[in-house]
N, C-alpha and C positions, 0 to 999 in steps of 0.2 A: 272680101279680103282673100287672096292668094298668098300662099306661104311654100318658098324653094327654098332647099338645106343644100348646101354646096362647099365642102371643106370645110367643116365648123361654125358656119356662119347661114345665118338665117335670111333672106332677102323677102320681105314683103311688100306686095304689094295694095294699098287700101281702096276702097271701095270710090274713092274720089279722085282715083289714078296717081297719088304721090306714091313715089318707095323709098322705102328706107331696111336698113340692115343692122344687123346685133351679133354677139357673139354667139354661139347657138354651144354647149357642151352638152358631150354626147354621156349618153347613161352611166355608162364604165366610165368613164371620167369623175362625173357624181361620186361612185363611190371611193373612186382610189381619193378623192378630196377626202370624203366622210369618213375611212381608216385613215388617214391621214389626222387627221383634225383630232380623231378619237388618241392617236397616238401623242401627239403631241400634248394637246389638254392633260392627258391622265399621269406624263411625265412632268408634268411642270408642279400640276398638283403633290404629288409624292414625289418631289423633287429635293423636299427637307428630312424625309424618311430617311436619308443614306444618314443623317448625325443620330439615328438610332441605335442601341445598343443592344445588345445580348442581356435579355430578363427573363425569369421565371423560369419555363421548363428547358430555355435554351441552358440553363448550363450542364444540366444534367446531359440533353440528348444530342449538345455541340461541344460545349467548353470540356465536361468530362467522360466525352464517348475517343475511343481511344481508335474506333474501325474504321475511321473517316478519314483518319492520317494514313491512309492505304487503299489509292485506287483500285491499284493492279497486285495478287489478280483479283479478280470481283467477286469473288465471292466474301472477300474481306470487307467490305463495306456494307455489303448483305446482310450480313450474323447478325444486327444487331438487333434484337426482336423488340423491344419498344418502337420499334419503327420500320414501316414500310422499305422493303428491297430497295426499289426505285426514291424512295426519298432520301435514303443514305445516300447512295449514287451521289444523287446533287450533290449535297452536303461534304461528299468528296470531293467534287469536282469542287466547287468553292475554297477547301479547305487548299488543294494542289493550285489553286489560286493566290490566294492571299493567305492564308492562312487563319490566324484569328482575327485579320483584319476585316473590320464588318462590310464593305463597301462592295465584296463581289457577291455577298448573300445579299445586300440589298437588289442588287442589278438584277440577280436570276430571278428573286420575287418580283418584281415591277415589271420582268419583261413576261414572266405568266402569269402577272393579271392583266397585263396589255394585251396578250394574243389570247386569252380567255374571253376580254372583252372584243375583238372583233369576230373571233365565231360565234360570238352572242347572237353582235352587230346581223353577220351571215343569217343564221337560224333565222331570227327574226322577220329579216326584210324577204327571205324565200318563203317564209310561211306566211305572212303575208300577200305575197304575189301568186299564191297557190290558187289552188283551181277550187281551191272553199273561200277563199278571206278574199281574193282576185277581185275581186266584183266592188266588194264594200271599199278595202284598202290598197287597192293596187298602186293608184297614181299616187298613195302617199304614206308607201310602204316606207321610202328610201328614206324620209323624215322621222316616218316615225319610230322605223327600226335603228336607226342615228338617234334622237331623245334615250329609247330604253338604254344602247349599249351606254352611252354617254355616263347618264346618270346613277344606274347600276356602277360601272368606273370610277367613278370619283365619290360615291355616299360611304359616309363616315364609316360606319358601318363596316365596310369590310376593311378599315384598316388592319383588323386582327390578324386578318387572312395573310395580310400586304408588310408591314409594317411590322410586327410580331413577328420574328424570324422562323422561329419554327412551325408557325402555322403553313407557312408553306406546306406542308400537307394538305392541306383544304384547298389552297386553291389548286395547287399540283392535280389531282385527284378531281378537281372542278374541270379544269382546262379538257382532261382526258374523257371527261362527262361528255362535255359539248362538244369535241370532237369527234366520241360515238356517233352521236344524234345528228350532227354535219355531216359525216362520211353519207352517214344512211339515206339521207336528203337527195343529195347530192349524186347517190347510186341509182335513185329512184328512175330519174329517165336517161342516164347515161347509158351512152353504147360501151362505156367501162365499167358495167355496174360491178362486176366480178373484181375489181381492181377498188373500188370504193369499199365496198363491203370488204371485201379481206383487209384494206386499212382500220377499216371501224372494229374488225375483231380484234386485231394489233393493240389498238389506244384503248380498246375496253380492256383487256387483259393487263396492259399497264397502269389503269388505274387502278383494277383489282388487285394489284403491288403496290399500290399509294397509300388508300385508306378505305377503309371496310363499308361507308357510306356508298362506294361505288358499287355495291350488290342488289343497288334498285336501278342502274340503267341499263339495264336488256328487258325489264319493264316497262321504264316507263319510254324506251325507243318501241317499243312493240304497240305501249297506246298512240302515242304520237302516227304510225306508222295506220293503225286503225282507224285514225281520226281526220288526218288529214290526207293523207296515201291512198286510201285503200276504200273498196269498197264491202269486205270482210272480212274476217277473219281468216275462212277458209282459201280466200284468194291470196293473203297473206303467205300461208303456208305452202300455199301451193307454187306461188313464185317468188319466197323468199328462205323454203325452208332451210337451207345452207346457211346463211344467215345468223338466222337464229339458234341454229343449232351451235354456228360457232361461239355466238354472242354466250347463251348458256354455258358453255363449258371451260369459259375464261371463271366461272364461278367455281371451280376446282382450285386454283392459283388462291382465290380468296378463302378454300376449305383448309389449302394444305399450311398458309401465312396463321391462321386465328389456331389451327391444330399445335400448331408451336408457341404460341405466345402464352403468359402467365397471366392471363385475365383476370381471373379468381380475387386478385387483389383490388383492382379497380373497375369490372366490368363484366357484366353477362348476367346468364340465369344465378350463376355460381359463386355472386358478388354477394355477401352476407350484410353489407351496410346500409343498402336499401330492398323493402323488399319490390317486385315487378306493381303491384298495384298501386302500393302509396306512389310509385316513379311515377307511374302513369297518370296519377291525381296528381302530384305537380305540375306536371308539362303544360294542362291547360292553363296554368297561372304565367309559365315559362314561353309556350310560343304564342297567347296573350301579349307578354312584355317584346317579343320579335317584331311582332307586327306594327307594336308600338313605336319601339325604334327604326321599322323602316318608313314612318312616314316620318317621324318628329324623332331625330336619333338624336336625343341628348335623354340622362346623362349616358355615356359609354363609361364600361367599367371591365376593366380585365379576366376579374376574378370576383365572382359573384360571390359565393360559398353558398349558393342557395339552399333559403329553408325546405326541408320537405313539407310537408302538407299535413299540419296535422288533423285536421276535421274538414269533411265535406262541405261545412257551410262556407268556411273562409275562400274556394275554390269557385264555390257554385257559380258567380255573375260570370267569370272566367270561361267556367265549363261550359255552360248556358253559349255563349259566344260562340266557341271553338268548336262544337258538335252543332252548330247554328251552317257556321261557314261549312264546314266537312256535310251536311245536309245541300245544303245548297248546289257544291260542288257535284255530289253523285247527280242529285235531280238534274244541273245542268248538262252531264253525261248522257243524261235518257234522251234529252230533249233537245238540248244545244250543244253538243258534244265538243264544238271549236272552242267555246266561251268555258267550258268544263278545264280545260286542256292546264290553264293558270295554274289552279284551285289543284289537278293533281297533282302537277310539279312541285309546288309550296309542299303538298300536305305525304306524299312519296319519299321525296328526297330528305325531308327532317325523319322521316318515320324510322331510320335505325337509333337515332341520337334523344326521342323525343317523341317513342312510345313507351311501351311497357318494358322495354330492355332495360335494367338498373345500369348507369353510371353514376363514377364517385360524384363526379360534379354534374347536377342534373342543366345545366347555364352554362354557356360557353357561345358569346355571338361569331365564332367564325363558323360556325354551325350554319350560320344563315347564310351564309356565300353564293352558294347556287339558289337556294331557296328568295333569297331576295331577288331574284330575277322574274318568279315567278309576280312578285306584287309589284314590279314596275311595269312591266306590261299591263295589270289591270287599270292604275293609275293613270298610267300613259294614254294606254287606249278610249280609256272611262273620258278623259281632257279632252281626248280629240271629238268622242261626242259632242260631250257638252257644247263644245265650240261650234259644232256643222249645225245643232240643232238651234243656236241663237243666230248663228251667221250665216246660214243655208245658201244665199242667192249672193253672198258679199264674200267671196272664194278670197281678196286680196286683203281684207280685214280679217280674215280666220287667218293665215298663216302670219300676216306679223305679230296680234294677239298669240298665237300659237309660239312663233320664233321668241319672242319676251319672256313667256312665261319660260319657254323651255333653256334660257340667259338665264333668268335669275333664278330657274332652281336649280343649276349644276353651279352659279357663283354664289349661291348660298351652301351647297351641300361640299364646295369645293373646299372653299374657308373654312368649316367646321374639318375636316380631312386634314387641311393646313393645319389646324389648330390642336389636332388631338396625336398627330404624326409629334406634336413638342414634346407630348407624354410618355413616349420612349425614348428620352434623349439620355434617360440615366435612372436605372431600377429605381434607386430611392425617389425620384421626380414621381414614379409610377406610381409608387406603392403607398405613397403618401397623396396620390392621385387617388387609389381604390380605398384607400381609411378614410376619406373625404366621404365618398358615396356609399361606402360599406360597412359604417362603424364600429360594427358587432364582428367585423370578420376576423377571427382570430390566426388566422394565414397570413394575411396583409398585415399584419403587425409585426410578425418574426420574420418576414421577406423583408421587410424593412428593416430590422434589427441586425439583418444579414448586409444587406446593403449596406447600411453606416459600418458598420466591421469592417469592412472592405476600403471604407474611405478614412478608416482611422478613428471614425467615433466613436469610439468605444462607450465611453460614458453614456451618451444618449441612444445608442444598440441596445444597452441593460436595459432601459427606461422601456423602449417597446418591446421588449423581451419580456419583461416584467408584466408589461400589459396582456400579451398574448397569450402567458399562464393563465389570467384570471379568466378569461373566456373557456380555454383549455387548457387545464392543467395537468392532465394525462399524455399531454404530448411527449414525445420521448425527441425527437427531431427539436422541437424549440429545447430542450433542456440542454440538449448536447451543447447546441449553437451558443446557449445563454453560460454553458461552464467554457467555452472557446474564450466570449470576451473576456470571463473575469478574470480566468487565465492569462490573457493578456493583457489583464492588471495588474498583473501580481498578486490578486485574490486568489491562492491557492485549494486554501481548505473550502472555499466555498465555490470552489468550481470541482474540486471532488463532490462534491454531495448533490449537485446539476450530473455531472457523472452521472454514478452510480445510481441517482435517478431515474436518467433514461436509461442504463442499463437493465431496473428491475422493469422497466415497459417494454425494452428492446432486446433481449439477453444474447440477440443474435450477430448485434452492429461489430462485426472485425472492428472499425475506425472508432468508437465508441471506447471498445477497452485498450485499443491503440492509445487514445488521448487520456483515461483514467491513469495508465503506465505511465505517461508523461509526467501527468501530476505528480505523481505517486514518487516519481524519480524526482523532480525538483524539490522534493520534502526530506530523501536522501533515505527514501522506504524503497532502496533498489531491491530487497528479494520479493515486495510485492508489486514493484513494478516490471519485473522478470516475467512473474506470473499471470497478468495483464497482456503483456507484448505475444508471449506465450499460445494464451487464450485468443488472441487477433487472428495468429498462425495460424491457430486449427479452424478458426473458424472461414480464414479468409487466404490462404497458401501464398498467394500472389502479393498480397501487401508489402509493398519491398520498405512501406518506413516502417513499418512494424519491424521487421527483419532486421534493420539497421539499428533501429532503438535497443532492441535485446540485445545488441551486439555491444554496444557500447555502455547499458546498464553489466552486460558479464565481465565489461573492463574493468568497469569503476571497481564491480568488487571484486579485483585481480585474477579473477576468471579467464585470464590472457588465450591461456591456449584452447577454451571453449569458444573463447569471442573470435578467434584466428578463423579456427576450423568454420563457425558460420561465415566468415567473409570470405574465406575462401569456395566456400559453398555457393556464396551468391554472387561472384563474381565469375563463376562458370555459364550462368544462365546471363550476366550483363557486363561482358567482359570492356565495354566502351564506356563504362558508368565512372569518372573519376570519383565524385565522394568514395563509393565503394575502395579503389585503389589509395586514396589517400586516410581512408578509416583502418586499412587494413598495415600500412606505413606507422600508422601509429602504435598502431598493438603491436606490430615486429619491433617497433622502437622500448618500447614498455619492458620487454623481454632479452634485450642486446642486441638483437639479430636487425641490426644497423645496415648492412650490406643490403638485404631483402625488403628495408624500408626506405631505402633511396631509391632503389628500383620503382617499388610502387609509389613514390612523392615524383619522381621524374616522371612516368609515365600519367598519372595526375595532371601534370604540368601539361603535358605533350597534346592529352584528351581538352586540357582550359589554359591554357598562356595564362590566361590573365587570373589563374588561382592563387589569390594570396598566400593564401594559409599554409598551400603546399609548399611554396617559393620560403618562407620564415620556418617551416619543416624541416625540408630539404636542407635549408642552410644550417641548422642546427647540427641534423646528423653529417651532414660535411665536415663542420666543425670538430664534430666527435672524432671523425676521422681521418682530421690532423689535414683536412682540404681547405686552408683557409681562404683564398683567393674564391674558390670556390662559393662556399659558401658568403661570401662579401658578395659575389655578383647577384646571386638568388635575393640577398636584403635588399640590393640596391633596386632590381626587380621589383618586388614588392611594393616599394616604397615609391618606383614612378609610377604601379598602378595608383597605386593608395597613398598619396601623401601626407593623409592626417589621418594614418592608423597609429594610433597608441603603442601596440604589440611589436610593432614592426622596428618603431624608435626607439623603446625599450631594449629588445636583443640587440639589434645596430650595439649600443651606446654600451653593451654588456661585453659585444662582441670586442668592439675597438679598444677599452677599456684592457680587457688581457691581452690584446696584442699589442698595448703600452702606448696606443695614440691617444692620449687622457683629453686633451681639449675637446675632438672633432667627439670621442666617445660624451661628453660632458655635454654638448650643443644636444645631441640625438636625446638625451636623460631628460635635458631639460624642455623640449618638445613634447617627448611624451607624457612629462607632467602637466606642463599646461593643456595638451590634448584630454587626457584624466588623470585630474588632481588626488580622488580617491585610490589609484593602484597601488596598495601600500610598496610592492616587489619594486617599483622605480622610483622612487623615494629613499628605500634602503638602498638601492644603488648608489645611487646619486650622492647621499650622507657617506658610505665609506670611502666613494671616488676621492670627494672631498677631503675626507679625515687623511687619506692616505698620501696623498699630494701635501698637505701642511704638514704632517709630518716628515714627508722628507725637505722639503723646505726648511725644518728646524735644525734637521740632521746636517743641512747644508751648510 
């Protein structure tokens, strides 16, 4: 048989002189299909992820990070030290996007784990065709390096990374991994190797701004680099030591990021909640359970609250395992260093998250993002044996067996992806998701209690609220939240005492004696809610409701010209803030000084058109000041924002009433009764209207 390639196309000739011809595509073709393919598949799959919502840590380091509403200039988005330089960035950019709307943070997450997963795809299918793996896996590199990215892509599993908004850090931080370890590749036999490499210092360096996991890859690019590259070390050095010198000193950027941050409360040697050994005797129970989840990922769960460890024995079958495979690993380093290569990446890249380092939370699967790349390659490769050694001489029964199996485990592992992407369609879906699988978790109870608050449940918020004391009752955080609802029950006195609860655990929460002063105010205990508002101040400068609440507890108790001088205080730092303008119309109103509080009810106006309050304001002191017409237009205002405000029909009807229009005033009275029947003040109206009109009727 003769075979000619001519434009695409294959022309063969057979051994019995017939010929015939086929479509022949060329390599590079191959792959732009399989990114191709890989793109598509992985959008379709997390294609229901955009109805996902903002839960858990996203509102702290999205909904109430304040640096992210400020691109330019950049260093405003930088400051915000729970989080990576380069991750704020995003989180700008998004934010100058859409804003709280979720759809552009889903788009930037799905499009870095798509381009995450074709430098997989890359790495892969080059180390494979390398001049170590060349020989075994060359002709069936391009398959099999297509199966890993594929199925790494779509496993449940990294929805956290994906799907979870702010895990974007892990995968952020992942992407700039793999394209270390690509650039380096890549540099290897390029006649731009100087141009590759200085790329690969760039995307190291910006990972070491993402997240602090990124300070094992100029390691583990260095074993890679010895293992498939290189014939030693010293040759290494010798023709790459630029390199790595650069690679190292992107570890400065990650000295000077952790030198600023507040660790001490959630992490490091410095973290007092766990100690470094007990951490470390968890972990083998913890990246046990990782491994578990990448072959069989069910159940998935958010938020672990993992127990620590308390006795050796509950560990041991665990430990036994995990220093089993980590044995394994070194041995196959001695001896089979390419087959070792898996086994360090798995065990490398967990090693800041999932050693002896104490974190709060010792469980967290978007931990395994990169690390699960490592066990699909074994998986993957381990299948394809098994297949060459049953179907050795039957080359076209190995690949379709091969192609099925590798069909139904990405439309198996897709589904579940599909299916756990439903789980962030609405916090309380979640969290009532993580009490399913974590019963004991006293977190996932008060998240959820938080959740229903937000949707109006109040009633059933107390009930999980209630519940998440009884696991932990020392929480100062659930107590707060639990006197928030009852408060917004009208349970006063016993949302003081949730208060003042978390205040003797928290003594430091500004927003704590903020909301105790609230209480404390609506009891009509204004000179101890003075000293509450007070105590927020000192403790927290910036709380502009605090500010406002003391302003308005120093009115009530005719404190006029104390209460003045704070708004006039806080209105120098927020001269565009209308409440401020129309709080402070009120107190010049309280005192006579009518002129200076039309000024700040119009300017109110001017900052919100559509402020009612200021508009029935405004119109009052107009009225005061003999501007009837005036004042009529400001009600009328009002009243086309808000047609069935009470307040609003009330003055109207008070209004027209002394300017002697008794009917059209009598219509407006009786609107605002039927709007609320209980206002005794339009009632009495309405009764004297009445009396007075009969009586001259008699007179008549």
């Amino acid at each position: 048989m003769k075979i000619y390639r001519e434009n695409n196309c294959e022309i063969i000739k057979k051994d019995n002189g017939a010929w015939f011809s086929h479509v022949f595509i060329s390599y590079r073709w191959k792959i732009v299909i399989s990114a191709l393919c890989l793109m598509v598949i992985t959008g379709l799959v997390y294609l229901n992820s955009f109805s996902g919502k903002f839960v858990f840590d996203d509102e702290f380091t999205i909904l109430l990070n304040p640096h992210i509403k400020m691109l330019w200039p950049l260093w405003a988005p930088i400051s915000f030290l729970p989080l990576g330089p380069i991750m704020n960035i995003t989180l700008a950019i998004n934010y100058a996007l859409s804003g709280f709307d979720v759809w552009s943070y889903h788009a930037i997450n799905l499009s870095i784990h798509i381009l995450a997963g074709l430098i997989l795809f890359g790495i892969v299918r080059r180390t494979l065709n390398g001049k170590y793996l060349g020989t075994r896996y060359g002709k069936a590199a391009l398959g099999l390096a297509m199966a890993i990215a594929l199925i790494w892509l779509v496993h449940p599993l990294q929805t956290e990374s994906v799907t979870y908004i702010i895990q974007r850090c892990e995968s952020l931080m992942g992407l700039f991994y793999l394209l270390t370890l690509y650039f380096v590749i890549r540099g290897t036999n390029s006649s731009y190797k100087r141009w590759w490499y200085i790329a690969a210092v760039c995307v190291c360096a910006l990972g070491m701004a993402t997240k602090e996991v990124m300070v094992t890859a100029p390691l583990l690019v260095l074993l890679y680099d010895r293992i498939f590259l290189s014939q030693s070390f010293s040759q290494i050095f010798r023709q790459r030591w630029g390199l790595y010198a650069g690679l190292a000193l992107t570890w400065a950027i990650l000295w000077v990021i952790l030198a600023n941050k507040p660790y001490e409360q959630s992490a490091g040697f410095a973290y007092k909640g766990i100690s470094p050994p007990t951490y470390a005797t968890t972990q083998f129970e913890v990246i046990t359970h990782y491994l578990k989840l990448s072959i069989w990922p069910y159940p998935l769960c958010l938020d672990y609250k993992w127990p620590v460890a308390q006795t050796i024995g509950k560990v041991l079958p665990s430990a036994i395992f995990i220093i089993g495979l980590f044995a394994v690993t070194l041995w196959l380093l001695r001896y089979r260093p390419a087959l070792s290569f898996a086994g360090l990446w798995f065990f490398l890249i967990l090693a800041p998250t999932s050693s002896i380092i104490p974190l709060a939370d010792p469980a967290f699967e978007h931990r395994m993002y990169l690390p699960l790349a490592g066990v699909v390659v074994v998986l993957v490769i381990a299948g394809y044996e098994v297949l060459y050694c049953l179907f050795t001489k039957k080359k076209a029964v190995r690949k379709i067996i091969g192609l099925g199996l590798m069909v139904l485990t990405v439309a198996v592992l897709g589904t579940l992806t599909v299916r756990r992407n439903q789980d962030y369609f609405s916090p309380a879906k979640m969290w009532r998701d993580v009490i399913g699988k974590r019963p004991h978790n006293d977190r996932a109870y008060a998240c959820l209690g938080i959740a229903l608050s937000a949707q109006g449940k109040i009633g059933e918020a107390i009930k999980y609220y209630t519940k998440a004391l009884q696991f932990k009752p020392n929480n100062a955080d659930t107590h707060f939240n639990f006197g928030l609802a009852l408060f917004r029950q009208g349970k006063v006195s016993l949302a003081i005492e949730h208060y003042t609860k978390a205040l003797l655990l928290k003594p430091d929460d500004a927003e704590g004696h903020n909301n105790l002063g609230l209480a404390l105010d609506a009891q009509g205990k204004y000179d101890d809610a003075i000293s509450q508002y007070k105590k927020a101040l000192q403790l927290n400068p910036n709380l502009e409701e605090a500010r406002s609440n003391l302003i308005n507890a120093l009115a009530n108790q005719g404190m006029i010209d104390e209460a003045i001088s704070y708004y006039s205080e806080l209105l120098k730092s927020n001269p565009e803030n209308e409440k401020i303008h129309y709080n402070l119309g009120v107190a010049l109103g309280k005192i006579g000084r009518l002129k200076e509080g039309i000024e700040h009810y119009t300017e109110a106006i001017r900052l919100k058109p559509d402020y009612v309050d200021a508009h029935i304001n405004l119109s009052n002191a107009l009225y005061e000041e003999g501007k009837i017409k005036e004042a009529l237009h400001h009600l009328n205002q009002a009243l086309s924002i808000k047609p069935d405000y009470a307040k609003a029909h009330y003055i109207m009807g008070r209004l027209l009433s002394r300017q002697g229009e008794d009917e059209k005033a009598i219509e407006h009275l009786e609107t605002a009764l039927k709007l609320q029947p209980d206002f005794k003040p339009t009632r009495q109206e309405l009764y004297s209207l009445r009396q007075r009109l009969d009586l001259n009727k008699s007179i008549e």
